[in-house]
C-alpha positions in Angstrom: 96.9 73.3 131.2 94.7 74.6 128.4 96.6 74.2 124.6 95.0 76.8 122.9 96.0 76.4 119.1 96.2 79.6 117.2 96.1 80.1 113.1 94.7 81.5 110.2 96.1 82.4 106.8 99.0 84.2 106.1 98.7 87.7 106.6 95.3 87.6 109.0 96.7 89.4 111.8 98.0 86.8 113.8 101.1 87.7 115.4 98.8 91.2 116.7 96.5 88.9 118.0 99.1 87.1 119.7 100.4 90.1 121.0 96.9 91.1 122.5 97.4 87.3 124.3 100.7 88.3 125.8 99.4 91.6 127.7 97.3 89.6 129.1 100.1 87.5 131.1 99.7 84.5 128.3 102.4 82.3 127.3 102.8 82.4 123.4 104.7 80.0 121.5 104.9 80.5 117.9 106.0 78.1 115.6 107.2 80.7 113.3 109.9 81.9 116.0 111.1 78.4 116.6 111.2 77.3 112.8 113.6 80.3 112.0 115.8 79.5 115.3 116.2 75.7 113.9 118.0 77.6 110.8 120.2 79.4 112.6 123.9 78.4 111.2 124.5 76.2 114.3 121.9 73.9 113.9 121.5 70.6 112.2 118.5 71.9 110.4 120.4 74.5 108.8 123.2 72.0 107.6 120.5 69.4 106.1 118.7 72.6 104.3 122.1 73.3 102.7 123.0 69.8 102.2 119.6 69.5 100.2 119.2 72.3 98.3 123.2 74.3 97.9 124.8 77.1 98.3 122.8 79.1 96.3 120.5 79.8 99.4 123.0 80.6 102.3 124.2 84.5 102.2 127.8 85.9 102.2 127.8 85.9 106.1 126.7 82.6 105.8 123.4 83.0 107.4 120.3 81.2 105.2 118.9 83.4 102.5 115.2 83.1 103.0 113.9 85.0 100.0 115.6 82.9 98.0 114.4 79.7 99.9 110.9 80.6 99.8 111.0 81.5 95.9 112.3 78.0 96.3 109.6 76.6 97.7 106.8 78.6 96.5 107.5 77.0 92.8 108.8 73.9 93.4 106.1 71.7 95.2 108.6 68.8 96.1 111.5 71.0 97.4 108.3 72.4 99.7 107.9 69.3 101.0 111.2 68.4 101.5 111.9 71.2 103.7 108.5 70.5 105.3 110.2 66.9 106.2 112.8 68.4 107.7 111.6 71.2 110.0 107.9 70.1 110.8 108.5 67.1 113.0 111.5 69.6 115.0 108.6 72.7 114.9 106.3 70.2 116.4 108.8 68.5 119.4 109.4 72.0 120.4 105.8 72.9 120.5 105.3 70.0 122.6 108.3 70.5 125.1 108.3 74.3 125.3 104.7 73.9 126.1 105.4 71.1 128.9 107.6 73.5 130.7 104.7 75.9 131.4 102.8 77.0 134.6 99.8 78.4 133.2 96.3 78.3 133.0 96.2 77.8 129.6 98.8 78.7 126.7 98.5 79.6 123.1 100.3 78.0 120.6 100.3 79.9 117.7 100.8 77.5 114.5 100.2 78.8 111.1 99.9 75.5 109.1 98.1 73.8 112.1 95.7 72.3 109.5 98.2 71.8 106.9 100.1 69.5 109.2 97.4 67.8 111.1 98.4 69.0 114.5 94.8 69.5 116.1 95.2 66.5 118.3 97.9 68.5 119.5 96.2 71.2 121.4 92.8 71.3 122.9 90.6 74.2 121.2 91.3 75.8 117.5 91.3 79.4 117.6 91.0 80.9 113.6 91.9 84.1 112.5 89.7 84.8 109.8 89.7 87.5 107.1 88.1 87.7 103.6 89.9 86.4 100.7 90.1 90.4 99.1 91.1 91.8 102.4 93.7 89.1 102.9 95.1 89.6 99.7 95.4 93.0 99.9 97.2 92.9 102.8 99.8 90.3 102.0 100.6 92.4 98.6 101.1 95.6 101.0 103.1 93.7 103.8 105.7 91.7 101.9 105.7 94.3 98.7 105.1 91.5 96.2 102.7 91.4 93.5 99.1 89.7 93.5 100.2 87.0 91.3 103.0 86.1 94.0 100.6 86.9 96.9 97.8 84.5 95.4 100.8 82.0 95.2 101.4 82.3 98.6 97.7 81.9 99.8 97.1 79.0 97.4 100.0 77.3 99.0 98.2 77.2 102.4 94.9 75.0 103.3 91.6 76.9 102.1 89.6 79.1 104.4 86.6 76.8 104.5 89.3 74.1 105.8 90.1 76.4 108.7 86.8 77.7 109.6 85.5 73.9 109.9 88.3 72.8 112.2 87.7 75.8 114.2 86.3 75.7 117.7 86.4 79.6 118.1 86.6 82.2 115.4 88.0 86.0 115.4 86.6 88.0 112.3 89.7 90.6 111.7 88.1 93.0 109.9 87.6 95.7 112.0 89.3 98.0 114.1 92.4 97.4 117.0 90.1 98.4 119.7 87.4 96.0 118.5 90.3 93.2 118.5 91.4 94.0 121.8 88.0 93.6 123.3 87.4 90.3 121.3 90.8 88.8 123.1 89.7 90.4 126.4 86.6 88.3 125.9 88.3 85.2 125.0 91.1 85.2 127.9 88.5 85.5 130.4 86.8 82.5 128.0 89.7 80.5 128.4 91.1 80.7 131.7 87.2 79.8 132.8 87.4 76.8 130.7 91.5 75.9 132.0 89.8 76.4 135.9 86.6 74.4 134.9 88.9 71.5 133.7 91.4 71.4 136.5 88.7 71.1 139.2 87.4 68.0 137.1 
């Protein structure tokens, strides 16, 4: 089965993109979806999290406060890596297993640090989301309400875009409009599932 591994900055369209993958019939696993299950209250994540950092981030109802864990994070470059200690090498087992399970052509794995971490050995073509730096900006100020100064934070945090564009093996330009998207992933499933068939017959 084909690993197609998905990313791009934050706020470059990815979880529509991933979307546009699943009306197609295409498994999806995002690593965003399993990171916030491993901090559920029940899990040993969750305890270690608290453990390491306090109370101070777990809510009334005893759920984890992620506002307050990400402020965390965003200013404190060694609690961000502590945390990154604890949930990347569980992100990255469940990538791994929940993508074992599959009977697929090919599946997409959508990983937003997938450069940060060094997972490209883990799946077999880079798909990048790509937007310009203004646009991306712009957007991550109107989707989480925060100011620039926070937003540049944010972006700052992550690899560059030159990073992400060299490690790429194919690249959608997000710019434009939904119908022009849904044609580009049209495109690229047919791509793909060419390239899964191509390999089993080998």
């Amino acid at each position: 089965m084909l690993k197609v591994g998905l990313t791009g900055g934050v706020a470059s369209g990815k979880s529509t993109i991933c979307q546009l993958f699943s009306s197609y019939n295409v498994p999806v696993i995002d690593a965003d979806i399993i990171a916030r299950e491993l901090v559920e209250p029940d899990q040993p994540a969750f305890d270690e999290i608290v453990e390491l950092f306090g109370q101070t981030i777990v809510r009334s109802n005893g759920t984890l406060n992620r506002p307050a864990l990400r402020q965390l994070i965003f200013s404190n470059s060694k609690a961000k890596k502590q945390l990154e200690n604890i949930l990347h090498p569980r992100i990255s087992e469940q990538l791994q297993l929940q993508s074992d399970k599959l009977d697929s052509l090919y599946c997409v794995l959508a990983i937003p640090l997938l450069i940060e971490n060094k997972l490209q050995h883990s799946v077999d073509r880079i798909l990048v989301i790509d937007l310009d730096d203004e646009q991306q900006l712009k957007r991550l100020c109107r989707r989480d309400n925060i100011s620039i100064a926070n937003a540049q934070q944010i972006i700052n945090s992550q690899c560059t875009r030159q990073q992400r564009l060299a490690a790429a093996d194919d690249i959608v330009i997000n710019n434009q409009s939904l119908s022009h998207l849904e044609k580009v992933i049209e495109n690229l499933d047919k791509k793909y599932r060419l390239l899964a068939s191509s390999s089993t017959r080998q």
